[in-house]
C-alpha positions in Angstrom: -16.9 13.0 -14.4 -18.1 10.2 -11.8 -15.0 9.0 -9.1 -15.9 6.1 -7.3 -13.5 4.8 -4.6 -14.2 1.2 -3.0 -12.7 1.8 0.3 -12.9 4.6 2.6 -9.7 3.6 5.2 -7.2 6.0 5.3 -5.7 6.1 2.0 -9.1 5.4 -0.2 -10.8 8.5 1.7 -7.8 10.5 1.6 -7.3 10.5 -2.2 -11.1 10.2 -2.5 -11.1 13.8 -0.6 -8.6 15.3 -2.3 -10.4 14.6 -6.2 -13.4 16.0 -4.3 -11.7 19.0 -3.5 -10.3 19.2 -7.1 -13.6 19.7 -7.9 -15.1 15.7 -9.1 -18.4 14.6 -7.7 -16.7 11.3 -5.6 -19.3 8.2 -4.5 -17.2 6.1 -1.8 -18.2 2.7 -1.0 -17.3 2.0 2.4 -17.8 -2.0 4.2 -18.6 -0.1 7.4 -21.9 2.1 7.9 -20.9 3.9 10.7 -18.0 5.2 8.7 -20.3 5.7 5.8 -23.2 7.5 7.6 -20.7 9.9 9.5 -19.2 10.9 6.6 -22.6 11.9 5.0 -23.9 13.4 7.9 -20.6 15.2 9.7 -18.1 15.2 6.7 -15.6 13.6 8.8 -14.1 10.2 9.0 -12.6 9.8 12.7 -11.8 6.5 12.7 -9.6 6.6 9.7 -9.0 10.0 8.9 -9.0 12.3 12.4 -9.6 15.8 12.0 -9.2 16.2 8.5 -12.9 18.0 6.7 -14.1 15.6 4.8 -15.6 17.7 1.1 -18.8 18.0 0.3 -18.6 16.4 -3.0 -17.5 12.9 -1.5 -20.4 11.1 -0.3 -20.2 7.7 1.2 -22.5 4.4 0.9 -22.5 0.7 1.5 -24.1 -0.1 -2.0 -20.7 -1.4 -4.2 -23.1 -1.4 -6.9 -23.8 2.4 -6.8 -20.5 3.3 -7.2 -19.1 0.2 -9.5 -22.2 0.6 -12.0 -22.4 4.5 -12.3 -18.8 5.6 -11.9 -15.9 6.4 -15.0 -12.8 5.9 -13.0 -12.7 3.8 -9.9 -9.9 3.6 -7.1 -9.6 0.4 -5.4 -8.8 0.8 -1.7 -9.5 -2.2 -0.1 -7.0 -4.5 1.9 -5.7 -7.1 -0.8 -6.7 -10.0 0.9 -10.4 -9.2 0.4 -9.7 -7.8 -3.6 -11.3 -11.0 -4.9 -13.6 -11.8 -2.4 -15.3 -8.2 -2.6 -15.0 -7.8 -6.9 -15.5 -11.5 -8.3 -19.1 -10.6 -8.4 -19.2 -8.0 -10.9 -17.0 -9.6 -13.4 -18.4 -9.4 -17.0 -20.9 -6.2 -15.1 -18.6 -3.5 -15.4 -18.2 -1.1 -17.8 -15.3 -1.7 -20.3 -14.5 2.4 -20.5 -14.0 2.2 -16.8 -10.8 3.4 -15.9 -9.5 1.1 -12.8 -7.0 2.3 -10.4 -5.4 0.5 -7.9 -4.2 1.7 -4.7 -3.8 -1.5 -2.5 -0.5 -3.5 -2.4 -0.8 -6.8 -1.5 0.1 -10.7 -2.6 -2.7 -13.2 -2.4 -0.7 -16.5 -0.2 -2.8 -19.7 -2.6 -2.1 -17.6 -6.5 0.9 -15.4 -5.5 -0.4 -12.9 -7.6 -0.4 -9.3 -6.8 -3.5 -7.2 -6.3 -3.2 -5.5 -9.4 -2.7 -9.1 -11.2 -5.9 -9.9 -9.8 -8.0 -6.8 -10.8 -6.8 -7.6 -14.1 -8.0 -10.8 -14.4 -11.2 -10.2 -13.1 -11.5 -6.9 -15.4 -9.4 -7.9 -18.3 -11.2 -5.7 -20.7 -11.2 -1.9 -18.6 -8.4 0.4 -18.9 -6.0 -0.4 -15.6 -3.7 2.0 -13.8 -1.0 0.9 -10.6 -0.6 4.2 -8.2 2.1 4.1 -6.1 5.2 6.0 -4.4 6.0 7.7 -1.0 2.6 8.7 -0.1 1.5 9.1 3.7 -2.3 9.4 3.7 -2.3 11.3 6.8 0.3 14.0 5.5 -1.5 14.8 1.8 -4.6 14.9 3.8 -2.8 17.9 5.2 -1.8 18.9 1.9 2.3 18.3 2.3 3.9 18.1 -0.7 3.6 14.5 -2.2 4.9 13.1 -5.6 3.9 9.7 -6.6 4.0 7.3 -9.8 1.0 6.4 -11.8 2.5 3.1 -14.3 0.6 2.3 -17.3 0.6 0.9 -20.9 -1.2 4.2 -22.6 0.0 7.3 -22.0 -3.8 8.8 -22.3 -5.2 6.7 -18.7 -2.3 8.1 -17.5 -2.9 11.5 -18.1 -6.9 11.1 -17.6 -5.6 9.6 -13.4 -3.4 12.6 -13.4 -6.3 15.2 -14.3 -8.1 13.6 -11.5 -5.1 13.9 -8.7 -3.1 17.1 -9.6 -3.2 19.7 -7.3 -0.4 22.9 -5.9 0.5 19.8 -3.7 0.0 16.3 -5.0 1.7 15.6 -8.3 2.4 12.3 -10.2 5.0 11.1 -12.4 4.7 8.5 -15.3 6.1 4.9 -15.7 5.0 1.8 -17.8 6.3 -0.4 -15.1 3.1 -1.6 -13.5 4.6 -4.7 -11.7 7.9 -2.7 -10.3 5.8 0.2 -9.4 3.5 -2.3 -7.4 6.6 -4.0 -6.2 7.9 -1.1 -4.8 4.9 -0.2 -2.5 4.1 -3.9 -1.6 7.8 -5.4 -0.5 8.7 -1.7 1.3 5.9 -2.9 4.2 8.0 -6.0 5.3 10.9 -3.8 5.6 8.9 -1.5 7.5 8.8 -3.7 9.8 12.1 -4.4 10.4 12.8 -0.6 11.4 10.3 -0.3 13.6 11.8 -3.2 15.2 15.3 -1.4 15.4 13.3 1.8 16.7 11.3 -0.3 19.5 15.0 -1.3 20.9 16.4 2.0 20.8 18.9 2.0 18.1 19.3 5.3 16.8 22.3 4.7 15.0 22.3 6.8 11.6 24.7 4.2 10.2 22.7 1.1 11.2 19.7 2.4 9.9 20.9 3.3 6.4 22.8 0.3 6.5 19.7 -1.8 7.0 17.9 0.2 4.8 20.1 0.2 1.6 20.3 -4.1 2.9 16.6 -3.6 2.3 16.4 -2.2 -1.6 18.8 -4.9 -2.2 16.5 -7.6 -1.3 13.8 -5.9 -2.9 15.4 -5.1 -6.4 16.7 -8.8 -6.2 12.9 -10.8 -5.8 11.3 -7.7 -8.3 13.8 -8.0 -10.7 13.1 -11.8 -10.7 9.2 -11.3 -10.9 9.8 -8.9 -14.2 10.5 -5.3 -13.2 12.6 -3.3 -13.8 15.4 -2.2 -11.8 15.5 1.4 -12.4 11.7 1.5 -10.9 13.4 0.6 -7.5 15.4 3.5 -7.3 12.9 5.8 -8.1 9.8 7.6 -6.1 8.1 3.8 -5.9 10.7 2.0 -4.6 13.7 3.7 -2.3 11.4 6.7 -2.3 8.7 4.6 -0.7 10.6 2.4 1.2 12.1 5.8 3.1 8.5 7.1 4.2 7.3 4.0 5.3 9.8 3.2 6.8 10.8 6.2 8.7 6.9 7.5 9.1 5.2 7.6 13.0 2.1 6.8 10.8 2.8 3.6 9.8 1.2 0.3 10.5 4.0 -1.6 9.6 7.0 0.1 11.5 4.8 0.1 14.4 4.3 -4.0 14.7 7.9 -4.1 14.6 7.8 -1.5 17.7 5.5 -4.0 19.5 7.1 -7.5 18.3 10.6 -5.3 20.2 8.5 -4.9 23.0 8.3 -8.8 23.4 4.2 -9.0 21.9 3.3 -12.0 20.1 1.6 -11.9 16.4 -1.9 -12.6 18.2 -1.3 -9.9 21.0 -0.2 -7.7 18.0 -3.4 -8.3 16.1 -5.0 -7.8 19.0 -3.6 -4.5 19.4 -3.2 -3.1 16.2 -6.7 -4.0 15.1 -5.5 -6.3 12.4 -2.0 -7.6 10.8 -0.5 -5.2 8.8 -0.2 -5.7 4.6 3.6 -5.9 5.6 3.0 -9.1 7.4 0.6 -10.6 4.9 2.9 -10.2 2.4 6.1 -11.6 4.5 5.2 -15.3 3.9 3.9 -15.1 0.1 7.2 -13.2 -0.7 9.0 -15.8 1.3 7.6 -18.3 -0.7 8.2 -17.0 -4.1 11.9 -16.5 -3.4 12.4 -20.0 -2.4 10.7 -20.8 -5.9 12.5 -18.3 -7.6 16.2 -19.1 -5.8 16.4 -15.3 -4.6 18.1 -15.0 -1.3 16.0 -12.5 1.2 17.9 -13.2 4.5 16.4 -9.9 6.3 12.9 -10.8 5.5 13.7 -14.6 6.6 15.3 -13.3 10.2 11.4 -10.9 10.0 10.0 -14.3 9.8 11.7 -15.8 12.8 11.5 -13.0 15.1 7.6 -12.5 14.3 7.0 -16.9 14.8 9.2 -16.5 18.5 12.2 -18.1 16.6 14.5 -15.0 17.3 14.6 -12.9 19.3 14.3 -8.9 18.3 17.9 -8.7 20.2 19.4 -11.8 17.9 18.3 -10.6 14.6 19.9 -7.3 15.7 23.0 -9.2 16.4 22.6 -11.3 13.1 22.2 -8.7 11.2 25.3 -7.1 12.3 27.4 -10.3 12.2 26.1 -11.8 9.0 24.6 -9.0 7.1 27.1 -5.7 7.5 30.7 -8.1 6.8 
């Protein structure tokens, strides 16, 4: 069987690895050559994947037609602002056996729809899977133990992803779900935020931070709920489960811009730092839109807001949040 991943960042060459070492031939697109060529010619990834070996049967190119026109199950990897952008062109091309699954998590600002919304309008006819759950790239890549959720109408392209992934250390769990599991991995990144913002200022406090948190999976049951998931997909691996790794990992992207927005950076020193805004921020004013729309309170992601525009300070939505969040 033919794996195709579109995206080679950390997570898309991760999980592409990891099929490769499960024994599928893997074709990864990748946007960047350098990336592509290195990976080819050394079997390593540096820039997004440092000192992992990258396996033979993963080879990289910059052709999205290779891998989109000659592969049985894809992985989309991409950031979900450039989903659209980077797919709209092979609409009606593809396939209609090709098994699509999505690993990005991310809500477009002008539709409000979610990445896997969009791959499904653009694809309506192939097979579609949503992966999600508690899954550091950088810690499977060292084979940790990781579980995650695959969500899907038919029980047989679940099982077919699952072939694919399954390893002594990588297992998956089922759900039909696909917007909650989404949910879970796309609304844990603002929160992620938030943490890293508590972190960057020094508060240790085991009680603040599970009071936060738990403030946190409220908010985010409350606007998925409202958008058609189920509730009992928020307690599980793809929501509390998630929001806990990100959250609490040295790895992530999102925790660490709310280190730096503690340490008094503004959003364009941030990006400047970091490379690029992380999903979590992306997200932060789509989701702040549809909860206005929807009537959904989201206080913690609304003081986010403030403190990332230079409306708050870090210090007063750590005060706010004890005086009008923990009464």
């Amino acid at each position: 069987m033919n794996v195709g991943i579109i995206g080679l960042g950390n997570l898309g060459a991760a999980v592409g690895n990891m099929i490769a070492a499960n024994g599928y031939a893997v074709m990864g697109w990748e946007y960047n050559p350098a990336v592509a060529s290195e990976i080819n010619e050394q079997h390593t990834n540096s820039r997004f994947l440092p000192g992992i070996s990258i396996h033979p049967n993963l080879r990289a190119t910059t052709d999205l037609s290779t891998v989109l026109l000659n592969s049985q199950v894809i992985f989309i990897s991409i950031p979900s602002a450039f989903i659209k952008s980077t797919l709209q062109s092979y609409q009606g091309q593809l396939n209609p056996q090709m098994m699509i699954v999505n690993l990005a998590k991310g809500i477009d600002r002008e539709s409000g729809l979610t990445s896997f919304q969009i791959i499904s309008q653009l694809f309506p006819q192939n097979p579609r899977v949503m992966l999600s759950g508690p899954s550091i790239a950088n810690e499977f890549a060292h084979h940790m133990p990781t579980v995650v959720v695959i969500a899907g109408k038919q029980i047989n392209d679940l099982l077919l992803v699952s072939h694919l992934l399954e390893n002594d250390y990588f297992r998956t769990r089922f759900s039909d779900d696909e917007i909650g599991v989404e949910l879970g991995g796309i609304l844990k990144n603002i929160y992620a935020i938030g943490l890293g913002l508590l972190d960057g200022k020094q508060i240790t406090s085991i009680n603040f931070r599970a009071v936060y948190l738990t403030l946190a999976m409220e908010e985010i049951t409350h606007i998925g709920v409202c958008m058609g998931a189920k509730i009992e997909t928020f307690l599980y691996l793809s929501g509390i489960g998630d929001l806990l790794a990100t959250s609490l990992s040295q790895h992530s992207h999102n925790r660490r811009m709310g280190e730096l927005l503690a340490q008094g950076l503004t959003l364009p020193q941030i990006e400047k730092e970091m490379g690029v805004a992380p999903e979590g921020f992306n997200t932060l004013k789509s989701m702040l839109y549809l909860a206005e729309k929807l009537h959904v309170a989201m206080p913690l992601a609304k003081g986010l807001w403030d403190v990332i525009y230079g409306k708050y300070s870090a210090e007063k939505f750590i005060t706010s949040f004890i005086r009008d969040f923990v009464e």
